[in-house]
ZAPA-679830 format. One record per residue (C-alpha): residue in one letter; x, y, z. Coordinates in Angstrom, 1 decimal, decimal comma. Layout:
BEGIN
[atom a; [X; Y; Z]],
...
***
This chain:
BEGIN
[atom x; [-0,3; 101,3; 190,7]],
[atom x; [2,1; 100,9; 187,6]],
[atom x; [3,1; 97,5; 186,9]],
[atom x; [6,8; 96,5; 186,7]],
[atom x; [7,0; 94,8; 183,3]],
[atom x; [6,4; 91,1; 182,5]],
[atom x; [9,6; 90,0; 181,1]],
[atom x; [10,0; 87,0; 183,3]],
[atom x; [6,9; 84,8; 184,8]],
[atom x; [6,5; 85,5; 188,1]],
[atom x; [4,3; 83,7; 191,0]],
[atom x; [3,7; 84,3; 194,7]],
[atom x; [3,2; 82,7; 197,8]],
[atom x; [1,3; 84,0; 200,6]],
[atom x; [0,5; 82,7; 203,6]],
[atom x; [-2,5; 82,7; 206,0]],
[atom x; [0,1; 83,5; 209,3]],
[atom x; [3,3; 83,7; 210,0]],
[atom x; [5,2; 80,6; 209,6]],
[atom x; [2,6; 78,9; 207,9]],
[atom x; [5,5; 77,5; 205,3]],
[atom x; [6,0; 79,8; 202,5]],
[atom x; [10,3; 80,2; 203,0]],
[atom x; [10,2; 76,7; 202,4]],
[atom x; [7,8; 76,5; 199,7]],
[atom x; [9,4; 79,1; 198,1]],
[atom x; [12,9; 77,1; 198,1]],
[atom x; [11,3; 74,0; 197,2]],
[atom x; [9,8; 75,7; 193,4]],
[atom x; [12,5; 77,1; 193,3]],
[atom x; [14,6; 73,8; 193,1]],
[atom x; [11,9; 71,8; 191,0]],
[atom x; [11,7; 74,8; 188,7]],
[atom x; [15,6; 74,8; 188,6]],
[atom x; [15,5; 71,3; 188,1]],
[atom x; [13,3; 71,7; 184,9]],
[atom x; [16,0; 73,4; 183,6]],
[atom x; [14,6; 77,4; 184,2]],
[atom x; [16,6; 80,3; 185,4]],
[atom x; [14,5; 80,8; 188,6]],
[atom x; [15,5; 83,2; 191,9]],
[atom x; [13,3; 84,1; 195,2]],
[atom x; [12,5; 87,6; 195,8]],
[atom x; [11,2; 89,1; 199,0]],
[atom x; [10,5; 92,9; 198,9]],
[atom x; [10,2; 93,1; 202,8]],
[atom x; [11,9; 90,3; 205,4]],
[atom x; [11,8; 91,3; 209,6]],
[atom x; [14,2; 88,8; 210,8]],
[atom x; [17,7; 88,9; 212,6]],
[atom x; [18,7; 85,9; 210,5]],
[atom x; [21,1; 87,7; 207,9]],
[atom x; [23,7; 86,6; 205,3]],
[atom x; [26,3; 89,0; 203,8]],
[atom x; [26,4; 89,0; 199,8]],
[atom x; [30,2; 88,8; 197,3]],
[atom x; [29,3; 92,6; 197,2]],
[atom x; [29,2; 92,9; 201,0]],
[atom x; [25,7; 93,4; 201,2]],
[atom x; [23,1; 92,4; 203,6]],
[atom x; [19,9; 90,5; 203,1]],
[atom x; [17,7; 88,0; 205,0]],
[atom x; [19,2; 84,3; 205,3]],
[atom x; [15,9; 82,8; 203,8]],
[atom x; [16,4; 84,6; 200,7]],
[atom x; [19,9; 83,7; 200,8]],
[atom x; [19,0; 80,1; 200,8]],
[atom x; [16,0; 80,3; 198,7]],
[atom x; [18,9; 81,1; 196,3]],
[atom x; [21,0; 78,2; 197,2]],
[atom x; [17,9; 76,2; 196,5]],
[atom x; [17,8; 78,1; 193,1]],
[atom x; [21,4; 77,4; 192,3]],
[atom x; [22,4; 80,8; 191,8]],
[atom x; [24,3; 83,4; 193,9]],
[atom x; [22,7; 85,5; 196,8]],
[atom x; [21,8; 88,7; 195,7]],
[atom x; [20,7; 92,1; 197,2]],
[atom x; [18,0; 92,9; 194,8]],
[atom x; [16,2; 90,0; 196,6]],
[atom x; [15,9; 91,1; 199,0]],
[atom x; [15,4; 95,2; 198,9]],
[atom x; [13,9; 95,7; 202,5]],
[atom x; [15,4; 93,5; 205,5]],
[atom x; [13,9; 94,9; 208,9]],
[atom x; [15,8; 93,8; 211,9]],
[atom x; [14,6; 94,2; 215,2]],
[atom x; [16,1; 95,9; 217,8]],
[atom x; [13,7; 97,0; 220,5]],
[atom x; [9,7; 95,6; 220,9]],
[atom x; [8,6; 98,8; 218,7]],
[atom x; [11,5; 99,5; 216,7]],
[atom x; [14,1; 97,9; 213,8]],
[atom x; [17,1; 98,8; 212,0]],
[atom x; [16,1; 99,3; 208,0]],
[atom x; [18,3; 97,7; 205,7]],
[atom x; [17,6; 99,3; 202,1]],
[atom x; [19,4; 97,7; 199,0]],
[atom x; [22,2; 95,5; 201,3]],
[atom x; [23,0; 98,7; 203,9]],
[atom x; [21,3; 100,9; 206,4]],
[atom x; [19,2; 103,2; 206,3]],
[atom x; [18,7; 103,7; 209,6]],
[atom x; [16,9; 102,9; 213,1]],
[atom x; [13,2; 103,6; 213,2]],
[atom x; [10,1; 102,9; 215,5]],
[atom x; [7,6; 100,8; 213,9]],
[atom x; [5,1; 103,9; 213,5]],
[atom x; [7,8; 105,8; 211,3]],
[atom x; [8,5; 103,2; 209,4]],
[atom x; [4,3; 101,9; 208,5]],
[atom x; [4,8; 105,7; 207,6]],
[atom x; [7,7; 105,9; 205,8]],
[atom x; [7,8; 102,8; 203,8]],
[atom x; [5,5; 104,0; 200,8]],
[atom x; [8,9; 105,5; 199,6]],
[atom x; [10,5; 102,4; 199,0]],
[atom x; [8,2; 101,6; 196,2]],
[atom x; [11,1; 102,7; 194,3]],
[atom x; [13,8; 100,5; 195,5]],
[atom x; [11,6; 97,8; 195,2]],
[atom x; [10,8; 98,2; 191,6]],
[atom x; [14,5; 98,4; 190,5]],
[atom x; [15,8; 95,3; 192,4]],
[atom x; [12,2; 93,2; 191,0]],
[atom x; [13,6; 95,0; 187,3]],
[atom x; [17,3; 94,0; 188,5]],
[atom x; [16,2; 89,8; 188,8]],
[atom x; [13,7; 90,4; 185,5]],
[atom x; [17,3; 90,6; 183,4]],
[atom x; [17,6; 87,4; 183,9]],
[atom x; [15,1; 85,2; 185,7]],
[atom x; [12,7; 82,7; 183,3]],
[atom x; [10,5; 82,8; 186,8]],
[atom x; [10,4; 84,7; 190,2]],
[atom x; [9,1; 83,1; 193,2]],
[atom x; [8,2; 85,5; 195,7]],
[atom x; [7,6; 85,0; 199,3]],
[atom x; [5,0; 87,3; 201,2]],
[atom x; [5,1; 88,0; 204,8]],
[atom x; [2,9; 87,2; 207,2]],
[atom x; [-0,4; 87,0; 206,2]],
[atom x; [-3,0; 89,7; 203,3]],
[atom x; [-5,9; 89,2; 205,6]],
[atom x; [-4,5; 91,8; 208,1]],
[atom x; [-6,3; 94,8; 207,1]],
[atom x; [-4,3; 97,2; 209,8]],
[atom x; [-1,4; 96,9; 207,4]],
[atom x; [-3,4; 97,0; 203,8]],
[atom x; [-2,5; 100,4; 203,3]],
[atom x; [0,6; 101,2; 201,0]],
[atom x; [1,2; 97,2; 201,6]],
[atom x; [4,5; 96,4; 199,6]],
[atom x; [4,5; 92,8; 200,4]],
[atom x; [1,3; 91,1; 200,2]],
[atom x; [-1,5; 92,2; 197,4]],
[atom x; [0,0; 95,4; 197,4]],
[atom x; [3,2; 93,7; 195,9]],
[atom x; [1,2; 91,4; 193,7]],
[atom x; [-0,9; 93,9; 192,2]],
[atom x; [2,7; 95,8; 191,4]],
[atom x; [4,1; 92,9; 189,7]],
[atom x; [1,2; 91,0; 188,3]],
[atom x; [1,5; 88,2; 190,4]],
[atom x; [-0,9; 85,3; 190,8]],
[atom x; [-0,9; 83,9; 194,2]],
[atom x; [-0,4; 80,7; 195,8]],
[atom x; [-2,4; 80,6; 199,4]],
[atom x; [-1,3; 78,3; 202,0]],
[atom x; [-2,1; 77,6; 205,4]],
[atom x; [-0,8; 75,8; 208,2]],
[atom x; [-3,1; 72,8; 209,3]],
[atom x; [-0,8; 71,8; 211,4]],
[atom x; [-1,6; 75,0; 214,1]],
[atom x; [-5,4; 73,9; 213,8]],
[atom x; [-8,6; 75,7; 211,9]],
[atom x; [-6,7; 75,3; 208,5]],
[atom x; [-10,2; 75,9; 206,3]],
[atom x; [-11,1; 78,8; 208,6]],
[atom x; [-7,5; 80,5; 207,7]],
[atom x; [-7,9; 79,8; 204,6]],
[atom x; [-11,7; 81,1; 203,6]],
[atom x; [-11,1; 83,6; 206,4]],
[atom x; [-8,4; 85,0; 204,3]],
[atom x; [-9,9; 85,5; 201,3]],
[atom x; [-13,5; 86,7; 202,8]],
[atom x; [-11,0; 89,5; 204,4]],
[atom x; [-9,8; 90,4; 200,7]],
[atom x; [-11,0; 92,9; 198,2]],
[atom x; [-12,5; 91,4; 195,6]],
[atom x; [-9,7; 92,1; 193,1]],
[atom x; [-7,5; 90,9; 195,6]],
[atom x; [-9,4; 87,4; 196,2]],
[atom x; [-9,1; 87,4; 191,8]],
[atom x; [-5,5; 86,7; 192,2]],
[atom x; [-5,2; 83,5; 194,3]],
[atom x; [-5,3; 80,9; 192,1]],
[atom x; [-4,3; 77,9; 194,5]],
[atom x; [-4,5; 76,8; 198,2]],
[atom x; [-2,3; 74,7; 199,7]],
[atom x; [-3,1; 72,9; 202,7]],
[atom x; [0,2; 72,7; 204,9]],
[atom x; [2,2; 70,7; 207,3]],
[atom x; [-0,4; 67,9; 207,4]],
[atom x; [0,0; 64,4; 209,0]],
[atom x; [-2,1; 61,7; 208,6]],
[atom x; [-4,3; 59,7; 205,6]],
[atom x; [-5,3; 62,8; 203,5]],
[atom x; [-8,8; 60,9; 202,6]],
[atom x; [-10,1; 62,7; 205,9]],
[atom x; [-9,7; 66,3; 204,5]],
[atom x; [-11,7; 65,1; 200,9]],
[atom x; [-15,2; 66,1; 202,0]],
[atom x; [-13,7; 69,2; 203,9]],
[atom x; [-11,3; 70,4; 200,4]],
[atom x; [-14,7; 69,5; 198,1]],
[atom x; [-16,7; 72,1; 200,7]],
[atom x; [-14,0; 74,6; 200,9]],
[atom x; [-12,9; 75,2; 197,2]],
[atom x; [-17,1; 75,3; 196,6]],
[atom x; [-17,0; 78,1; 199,4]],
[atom x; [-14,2; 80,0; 197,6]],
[atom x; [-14,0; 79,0; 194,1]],
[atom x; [-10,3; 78,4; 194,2]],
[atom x; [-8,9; 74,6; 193,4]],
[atom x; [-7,1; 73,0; 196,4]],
[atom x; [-3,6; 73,1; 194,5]],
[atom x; [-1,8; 70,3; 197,1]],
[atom x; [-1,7; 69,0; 200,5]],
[atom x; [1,7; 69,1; 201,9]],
[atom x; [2,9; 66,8; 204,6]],
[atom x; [4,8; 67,4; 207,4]],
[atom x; [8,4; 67,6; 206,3]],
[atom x; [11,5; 66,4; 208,4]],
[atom x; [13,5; 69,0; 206,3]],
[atom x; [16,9; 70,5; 208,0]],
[atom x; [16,6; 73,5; 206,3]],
[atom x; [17,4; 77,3; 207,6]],
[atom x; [14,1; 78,4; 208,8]],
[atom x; [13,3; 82,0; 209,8]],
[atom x; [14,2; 83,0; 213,2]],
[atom x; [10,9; 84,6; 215,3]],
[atom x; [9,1; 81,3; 214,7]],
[atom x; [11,6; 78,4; 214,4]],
[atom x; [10,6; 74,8; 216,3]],
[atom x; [14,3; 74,7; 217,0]],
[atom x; [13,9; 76,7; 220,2]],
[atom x; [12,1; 74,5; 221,5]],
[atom x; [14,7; 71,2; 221,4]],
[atom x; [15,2; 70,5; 225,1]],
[atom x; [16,8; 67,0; 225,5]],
[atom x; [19,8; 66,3; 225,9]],
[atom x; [22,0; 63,8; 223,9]],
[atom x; [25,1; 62,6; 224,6]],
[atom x; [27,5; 65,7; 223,4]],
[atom x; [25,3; 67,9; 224,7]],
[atom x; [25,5; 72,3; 222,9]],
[atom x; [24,3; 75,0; 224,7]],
[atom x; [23,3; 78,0; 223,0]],
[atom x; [22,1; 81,4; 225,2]],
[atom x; [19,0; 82,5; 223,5]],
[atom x; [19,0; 86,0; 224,3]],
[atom x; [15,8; 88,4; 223,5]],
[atom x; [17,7; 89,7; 220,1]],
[atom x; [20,0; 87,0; 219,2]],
[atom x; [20,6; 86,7; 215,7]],
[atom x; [22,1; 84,1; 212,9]],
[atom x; [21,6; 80,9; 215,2]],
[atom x; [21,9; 79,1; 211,5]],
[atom x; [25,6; 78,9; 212,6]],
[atom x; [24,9; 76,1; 214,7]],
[atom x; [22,2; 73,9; 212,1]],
[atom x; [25,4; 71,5; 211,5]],
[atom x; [25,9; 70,2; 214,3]],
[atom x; [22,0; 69,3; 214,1]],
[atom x; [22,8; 66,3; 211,5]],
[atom x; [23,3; 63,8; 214,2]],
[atom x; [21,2; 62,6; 216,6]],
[atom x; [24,0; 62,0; 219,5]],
[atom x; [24,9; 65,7; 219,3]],
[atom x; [21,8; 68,1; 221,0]],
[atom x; [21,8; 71,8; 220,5]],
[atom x; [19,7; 73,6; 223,1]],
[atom x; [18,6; 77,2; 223,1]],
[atom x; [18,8; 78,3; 226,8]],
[atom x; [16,7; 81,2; 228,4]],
[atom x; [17,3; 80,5; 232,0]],
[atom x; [20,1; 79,5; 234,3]],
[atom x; [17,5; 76,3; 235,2]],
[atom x; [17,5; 75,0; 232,0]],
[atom x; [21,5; 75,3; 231,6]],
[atom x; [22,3; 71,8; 233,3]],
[atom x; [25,8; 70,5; 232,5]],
[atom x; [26,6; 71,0; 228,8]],
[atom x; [29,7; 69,8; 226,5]],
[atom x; [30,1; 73,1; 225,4]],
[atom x; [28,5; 76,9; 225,9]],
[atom x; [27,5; 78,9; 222,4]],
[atom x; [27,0; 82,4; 222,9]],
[atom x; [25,5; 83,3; 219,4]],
[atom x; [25,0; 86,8; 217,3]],
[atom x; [23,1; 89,4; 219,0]],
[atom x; [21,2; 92,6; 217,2]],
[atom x; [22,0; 94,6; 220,4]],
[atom x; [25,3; 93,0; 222,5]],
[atom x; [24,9; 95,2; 225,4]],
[atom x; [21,2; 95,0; 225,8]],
[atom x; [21,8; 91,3; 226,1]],
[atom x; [24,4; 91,2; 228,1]],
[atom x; [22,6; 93,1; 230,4]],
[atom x; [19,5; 90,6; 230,3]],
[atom x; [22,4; 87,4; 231,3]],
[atom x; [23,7; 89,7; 233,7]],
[atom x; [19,7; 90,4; 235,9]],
[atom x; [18,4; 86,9; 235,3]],
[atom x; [21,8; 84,8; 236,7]],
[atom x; [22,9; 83,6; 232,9]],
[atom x; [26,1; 85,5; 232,6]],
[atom x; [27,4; 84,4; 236,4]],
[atom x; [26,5; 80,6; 235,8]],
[atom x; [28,2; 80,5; 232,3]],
[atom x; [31,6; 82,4; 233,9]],
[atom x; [31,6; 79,7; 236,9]],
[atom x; [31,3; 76,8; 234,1]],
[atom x; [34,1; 78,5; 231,3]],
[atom x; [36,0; 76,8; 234,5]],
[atom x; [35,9; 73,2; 232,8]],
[atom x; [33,7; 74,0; 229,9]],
[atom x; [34,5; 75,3; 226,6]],
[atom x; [33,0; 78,7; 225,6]],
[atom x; [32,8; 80,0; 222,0]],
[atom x; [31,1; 83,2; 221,4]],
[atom x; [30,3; 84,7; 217,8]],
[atom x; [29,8; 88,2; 216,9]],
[atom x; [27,7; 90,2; 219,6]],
[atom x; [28,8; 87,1; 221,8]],
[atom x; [32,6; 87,4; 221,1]],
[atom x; [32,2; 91,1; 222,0]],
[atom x; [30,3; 90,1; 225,5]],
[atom x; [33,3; 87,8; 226,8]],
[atom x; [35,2; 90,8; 226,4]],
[atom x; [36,7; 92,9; 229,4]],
[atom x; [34,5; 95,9; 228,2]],
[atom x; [32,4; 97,5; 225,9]],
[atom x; [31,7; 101,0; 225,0]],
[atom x; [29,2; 102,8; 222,5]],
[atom x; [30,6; 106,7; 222,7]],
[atom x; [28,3; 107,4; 219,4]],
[atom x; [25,1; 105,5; 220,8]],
[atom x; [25,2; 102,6; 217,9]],
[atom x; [23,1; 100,6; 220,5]],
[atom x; [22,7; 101,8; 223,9]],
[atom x; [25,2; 104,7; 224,7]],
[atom x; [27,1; 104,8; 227,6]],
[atom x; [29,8; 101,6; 228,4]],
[atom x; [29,8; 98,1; 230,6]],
[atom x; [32,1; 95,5; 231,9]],
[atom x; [32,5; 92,7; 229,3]],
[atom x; [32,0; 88,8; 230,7]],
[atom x; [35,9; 89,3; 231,4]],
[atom x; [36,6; 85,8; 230,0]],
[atom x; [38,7; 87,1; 226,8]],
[atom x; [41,2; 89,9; 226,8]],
[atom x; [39,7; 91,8; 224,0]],
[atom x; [37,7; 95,5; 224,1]],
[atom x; [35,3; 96,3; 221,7]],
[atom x; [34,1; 99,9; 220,8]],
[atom x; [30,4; 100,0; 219,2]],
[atom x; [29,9; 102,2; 215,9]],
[atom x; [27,6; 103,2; 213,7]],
[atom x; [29,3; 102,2; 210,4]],
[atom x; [28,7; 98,1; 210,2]],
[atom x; [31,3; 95,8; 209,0]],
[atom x; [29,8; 93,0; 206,5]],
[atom x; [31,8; 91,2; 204,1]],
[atom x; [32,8; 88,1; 203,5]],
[atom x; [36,2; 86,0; 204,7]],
[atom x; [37,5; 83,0; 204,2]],
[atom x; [41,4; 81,6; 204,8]],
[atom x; [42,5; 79,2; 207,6]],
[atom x; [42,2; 79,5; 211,2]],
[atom x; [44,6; 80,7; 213,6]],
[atom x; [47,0; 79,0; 215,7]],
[atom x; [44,9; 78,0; 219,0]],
[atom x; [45,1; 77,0; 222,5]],
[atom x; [43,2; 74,2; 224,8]],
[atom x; [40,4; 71,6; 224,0]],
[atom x; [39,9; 73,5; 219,9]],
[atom x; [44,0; 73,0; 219,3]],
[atom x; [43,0; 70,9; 216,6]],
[atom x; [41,0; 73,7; 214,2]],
[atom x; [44,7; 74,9; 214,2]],
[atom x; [45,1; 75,7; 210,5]],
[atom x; [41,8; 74,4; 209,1]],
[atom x; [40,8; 76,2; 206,0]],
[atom x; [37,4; 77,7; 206,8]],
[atom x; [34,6; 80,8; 205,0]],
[atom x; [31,7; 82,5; 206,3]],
[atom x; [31,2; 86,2; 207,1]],
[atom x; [30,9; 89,2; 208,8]],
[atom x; [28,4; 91,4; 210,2]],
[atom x; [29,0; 93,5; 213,2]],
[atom x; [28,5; 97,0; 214,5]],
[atom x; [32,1; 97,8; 216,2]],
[atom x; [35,7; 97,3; 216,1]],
[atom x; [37,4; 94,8; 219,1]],
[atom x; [40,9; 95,5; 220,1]],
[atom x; [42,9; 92,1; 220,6]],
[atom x; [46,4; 93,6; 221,4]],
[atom x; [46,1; 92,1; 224,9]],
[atom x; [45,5; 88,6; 223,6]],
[atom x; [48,8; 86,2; 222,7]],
[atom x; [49,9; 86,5; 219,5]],
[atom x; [49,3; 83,6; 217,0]],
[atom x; [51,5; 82,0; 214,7]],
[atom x; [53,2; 85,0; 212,1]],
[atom x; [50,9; 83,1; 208,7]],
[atom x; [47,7; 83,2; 210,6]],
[atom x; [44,8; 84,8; 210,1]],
[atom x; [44,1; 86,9; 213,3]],
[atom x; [40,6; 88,2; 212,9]],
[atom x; [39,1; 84,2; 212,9]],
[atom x; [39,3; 82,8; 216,0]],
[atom x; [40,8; 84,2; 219,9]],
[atom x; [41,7; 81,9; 222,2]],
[atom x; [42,2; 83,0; 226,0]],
[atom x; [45,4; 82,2; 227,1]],
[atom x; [45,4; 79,0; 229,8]],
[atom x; [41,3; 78,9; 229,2]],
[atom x; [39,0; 77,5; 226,9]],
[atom x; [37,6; 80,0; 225,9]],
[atom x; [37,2; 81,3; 222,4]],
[atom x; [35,5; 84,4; 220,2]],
[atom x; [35,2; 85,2; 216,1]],
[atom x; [33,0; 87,4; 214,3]],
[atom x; [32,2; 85,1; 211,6]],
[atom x; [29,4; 83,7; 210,6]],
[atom x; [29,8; 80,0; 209,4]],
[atom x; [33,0; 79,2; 211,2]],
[atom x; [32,2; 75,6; 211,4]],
[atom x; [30,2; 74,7; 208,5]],
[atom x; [33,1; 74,1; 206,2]],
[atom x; [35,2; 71,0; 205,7]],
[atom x; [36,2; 69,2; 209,0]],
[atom x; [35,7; 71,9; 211,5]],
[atom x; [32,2; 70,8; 213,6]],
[atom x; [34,0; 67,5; 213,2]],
[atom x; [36,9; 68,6; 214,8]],
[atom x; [34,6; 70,6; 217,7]],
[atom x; [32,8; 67,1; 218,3]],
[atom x; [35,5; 65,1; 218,5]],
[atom x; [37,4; 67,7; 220,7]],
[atom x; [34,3; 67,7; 223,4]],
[atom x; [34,3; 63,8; 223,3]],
[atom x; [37,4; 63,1; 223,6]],
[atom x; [37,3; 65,4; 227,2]],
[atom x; [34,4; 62,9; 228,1]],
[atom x; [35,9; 59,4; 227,3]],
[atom x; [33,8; 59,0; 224,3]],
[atom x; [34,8; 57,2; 220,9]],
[atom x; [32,5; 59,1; 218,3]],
[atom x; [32,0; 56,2; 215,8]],
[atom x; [29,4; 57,2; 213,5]],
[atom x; [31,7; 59,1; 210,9]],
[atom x; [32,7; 62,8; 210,3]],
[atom x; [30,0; 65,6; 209,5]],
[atom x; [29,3; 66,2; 205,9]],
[atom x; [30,4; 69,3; 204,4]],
[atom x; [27,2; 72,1; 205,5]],
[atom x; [26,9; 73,0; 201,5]],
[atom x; [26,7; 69,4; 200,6]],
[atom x; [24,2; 68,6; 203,1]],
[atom x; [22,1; 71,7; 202,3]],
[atom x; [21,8; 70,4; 198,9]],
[atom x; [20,7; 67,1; 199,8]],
[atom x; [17,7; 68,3; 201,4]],
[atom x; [16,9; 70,9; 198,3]],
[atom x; [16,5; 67,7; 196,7]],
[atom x; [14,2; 66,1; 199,2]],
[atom x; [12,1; 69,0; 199,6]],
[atom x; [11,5; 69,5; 196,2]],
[atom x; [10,7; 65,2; 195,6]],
[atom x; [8,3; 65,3; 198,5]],
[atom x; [6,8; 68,9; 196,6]],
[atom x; [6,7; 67,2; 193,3]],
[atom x; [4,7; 64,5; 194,4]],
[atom x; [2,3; 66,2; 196,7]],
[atom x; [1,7; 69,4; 194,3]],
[atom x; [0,0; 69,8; 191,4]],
[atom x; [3,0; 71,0; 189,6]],
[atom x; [1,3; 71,0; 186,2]],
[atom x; [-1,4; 73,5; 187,4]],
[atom x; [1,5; 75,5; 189,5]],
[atom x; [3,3; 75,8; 185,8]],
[atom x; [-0,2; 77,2; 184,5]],
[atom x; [-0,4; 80,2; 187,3]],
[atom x; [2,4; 81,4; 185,6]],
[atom x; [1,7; 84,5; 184,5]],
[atom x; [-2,1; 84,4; 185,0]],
[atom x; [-2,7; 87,2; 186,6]],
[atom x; [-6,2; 88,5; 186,9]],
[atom x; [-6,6; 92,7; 185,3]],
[atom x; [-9,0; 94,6; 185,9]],
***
């Protein structure tokens, strides 16, 4: 392959599985490199995720990048993210190309298809090269899976394109962490196996004497220096969605958040806030068993609305959360604000074709289309109704993503100043819907949704109102690039750079 250029250093990380660390690892250079005064951005030429964030320019990309960026101190950008896969079946994804679709494809069409993105990938690397000192660049999944080595364009098929030398890490935390690790690179061409220049042993617990004698054997196996052992962080970072730990939080606290967790929900980063104290519990819910008695019901983002509607409907979700919008607040967001409508129709077959019955709980009707709405918004919400009265005029930003259009003529009117596309309240219930992402992150607002829920249960919340989202995201940037400092060897990081092996 032609290489890009080399006008800024560049180094990757690659993992030996999926969520064996590298988003984080990624963010955390990123920040120490940022810190050491470089101009430094993530790039990720292929994400699968239904985590998303919406660009200044409207575009879409995956939320790790997005944050990678935070953690870089620069502005989300499209060109780092070229190619975001989202799924929307078991076998097939929506392809987001530059910031907008392409299209739906089956996962065959697209292993076949995706050799001519080569293209798009080269000019958004070239588009962070103008001005970039260093690009960190994450990898997906893991090199060693030979099904997918041909026209690879992000593993060794996007390091050999740009030069890159690797960083290999693996998860020790999963088990067999010296097996992933010389596994991986016995699975590599040899060319391929030139390029790593570090391991990184991951997620580890314990006295790190105890791997000595097993990091002396491995890096005489391989040849390649041990370049850190990382510890298991306590980091409250956006992580990417097929793998996150967070679905599996099941205790309940004394404000207690329930979030549905349909097959293809999407953006559940718009609840990490409320994740900063340990008297508030967010639970991801799957069953009408493990529902219980919650402060307040979340129905989140969804990649296909009407396909998960239909899964509440079969397995008893969507009747038990109707009986409880009785005497318990229910918010949805996005997909889920188009699901407590009274119906939903796709004439053009954005998802599923054909229409259904909303949830019936707000008096709104959406219509499903092709073209998607993404942008972002910011002003101050509405005028509202019942236990939320108090986010009455609270400045707020986030933004949008949807496939469809929902018709609120039906609902009560707010106040003449207000912004009407924030927030619908249903008249005499509390229940609520929005379509943007982030609607409580900002200022006082998942203060003012805590404080609501405990005031319904007698309960003085004492412990002080929720830092602004931003602020706290910053915080733990900082952490996460301390603990990497002190448990990488930066130095020998710093010498990768731009070390690539050519043959």
């Amino acid at each position: 392959m032609q290489k890009i250029g080399d006008m800024a250093k560049v180094i990757m990380i690659q993992g030996t599985m999926s969520n064996a660390g590298k988003s984080f690892l990624v963010a955390g250079l990123c920040r120490i490199m940022k810190q050491d005064g470089y101009r430094v951005a993530p790039f990720k030429s292929q994400n699968m995720a239904l985590n998303s964030f919406i660009t200044e320019e409207g575009l879409e990309i995956g939320r790790a990048q997005a944050m990678q960026a935070e953690a870089a101190g620069i502005k989300p950008m499209a060109c780092m993210n070229p190619v975001l896969l989202k799924p929307t079946s078991h076998t097939g994804s929506q392809v987001i190309v530059n910031g907008e679709v392409l299209g739906n494809m089956s996962a065959k069409d697209y292993f076949a298809y995706k050799k001519q993105l080569i293209p798009d990938i080269k000019k958004a690397f070239h588009k962070l090269e103008e001005f970039a000192d260093i690009i960190v660049i994450e990898g997906a999944g893991s090199p060693a899976e030979i099904n997918l080595r041909e026209n690879d364009i992000v593993n060794m098929g996007l390091a050999e394109l740009v030069d890159a030398p690797v960083l290999l890490v693996g998860d020790i935390d999963r088990g067999g962490v010296f097996a992933q690790l010389l596994g991986t690179l016995m699975l590599l061409s040899p060319g391929e196996t030139a390029r790593v220049k570090g391991l990184i042993i991951n997620k580890f617990r314990g006295d790190k004497s105890i791997l000595d004698s097993g990091i002396a054997m491995l890096e005489q196996r391989c040849g390649v220096p041990v370049a850190g052992v990382v510890p298991y962080m306590e980091i409250e970072l956006e992580d990417e969605d097929s793998l996150t730990g967070r679905f599996d939080r099941k205790e309940e606290s004394c404000i207690d958040i329930a979030v549905i967790r349909y097959p293809r929900i999407s953006n559940f980063t718009d609840f990490n806030i409320f994740e900063q104290k340990d008297n508030i519990s967010v639970r991801y819910i799957t069953s009408v068993s493990e529902l219980h008695h919650p402060d307040l019901v979340i129905l989140p983002g969804s990649k296909n609305t009407m396909g998960d509607l239909k899964w509440m409907r079969r397995n008893g979700l969507e009747a038990a959360v109707k009986r409880l919008a009785e005497n318990t607040p229910v918010f949805g967001i996005c997909g889920g604000y188009q699901m407590l409508g009274k119906k939903i129709t796709d004439s053009e077959g954005a998802e599923e074709g054909g229409s259904m019955r909303g949830m019936e709980l707000l008096s709104v009707t959406t219509e499903l289309k092709p073209d998607k709405t993404r942008c972002q918004a910011e002003g101050r919400i509405n005028r509202l109704e019942g236990i939320f009265s108090t986010l009455s005029g609270m400045e707020y930003s986030g933004y949008e993503i949807h496939m469809g259009k929902t018709d609120t003529k039906e609902t009560k009117e707010p106040d003449g100043n207000a912004d009407e596309r924030t927030i619908i309240s249903a008249a005499g219930k509390n229940v609520y819907g929005t379509y943007v992402h982030g609607i409580f992150d900002k200022g006082m607002i998942a203060d003012a949704v805590i404080r609501a829920l405990a005031k319904k249960k007698g309960i003085v919340m004492q412990d002080g109102a929720f830092e602004d989202y931003q602020v706290f995201k910053e915080k733990q940037y900082d952490k996460l690039a301390d603990i990497l400092r002190e448990y990488l060897n930066m130095e020998e990081i710093y010498g990768m750079l731009g070390e690539a092996h050519l043959e």
